[in-house]
N, C-alpha and C positions, 0 to 999 in steps of 0.2 A: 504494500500500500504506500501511496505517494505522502511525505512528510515535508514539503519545497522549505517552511520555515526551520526547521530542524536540522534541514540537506544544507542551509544556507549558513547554520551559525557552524556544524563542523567545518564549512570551507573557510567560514573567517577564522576558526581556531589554524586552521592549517595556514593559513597564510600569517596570521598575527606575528608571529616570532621564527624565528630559523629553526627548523624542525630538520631531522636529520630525512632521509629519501621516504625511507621504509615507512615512517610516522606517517610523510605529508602522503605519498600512495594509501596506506590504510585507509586514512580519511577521506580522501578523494575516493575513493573504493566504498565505503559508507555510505556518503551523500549522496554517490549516483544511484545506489538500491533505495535510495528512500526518494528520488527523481521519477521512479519507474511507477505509470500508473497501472491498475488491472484493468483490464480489457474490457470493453461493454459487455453483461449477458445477455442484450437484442440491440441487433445492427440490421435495420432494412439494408435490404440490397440497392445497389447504387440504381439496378433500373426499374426503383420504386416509382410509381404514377404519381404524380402532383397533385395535390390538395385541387380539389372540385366543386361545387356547390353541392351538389350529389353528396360527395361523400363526407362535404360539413355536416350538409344537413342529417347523416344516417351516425354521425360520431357522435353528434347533440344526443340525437336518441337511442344510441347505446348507451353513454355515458348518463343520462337520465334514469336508465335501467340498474345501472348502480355495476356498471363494466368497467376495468381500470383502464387507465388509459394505454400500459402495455397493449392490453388483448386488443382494443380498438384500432392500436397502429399497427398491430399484426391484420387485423381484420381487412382490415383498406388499405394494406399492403402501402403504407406510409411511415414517418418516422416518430416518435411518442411527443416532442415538441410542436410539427406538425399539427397532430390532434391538438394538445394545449389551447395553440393560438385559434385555434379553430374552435374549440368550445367556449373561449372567452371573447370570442368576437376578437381579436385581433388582427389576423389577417380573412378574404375575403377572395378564396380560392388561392393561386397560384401554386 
């Protein structure tokens, strides 16, 4: 799991003072596993269809039905932000 604030203060320890090779690599070796994010566990595919009025208006009423907004961007084959703007009136297809 990503730590950026954590990965940030080991790089200032390593740079702060002359540290011998073996110290400032440790460190540098630390920081960048706490740099690495986990992967999404749902990624539409890139040739996901574009937000529709259709399929606004069928996310409203799944997501009325009490469906999370996961299963909705599976559903309509879109991405889970997608849905979001779409049930908050925010965006208006595209």
């Amino acid at each position: 799991m990503s730590d950026i604030p954590r990965a940030r203060r080991i790089l200032q320890w390593a740079l702060a003072e002359d540290r011998d090779l073996h110290a400032t690599r440790k460190a540098i070796n630390r920081a960048l596993r706490l740099m690495t994010r986990k992967s999404p566990e749902f990624r539409v595919e890139h040739d996901a269809e574009p937000m529709n009025d259709r399929k606004r208006k069928r996310a409203r009423i799944l997501r009325r039905q009490g469906i999370s907004l996961r299963n909705i961007a599976l559903a309509l084959n879109t991405n889970i932000g997608r849905v979001s703007e779409a049930i908050n009136g925010k965006r208006n297809g595209i």
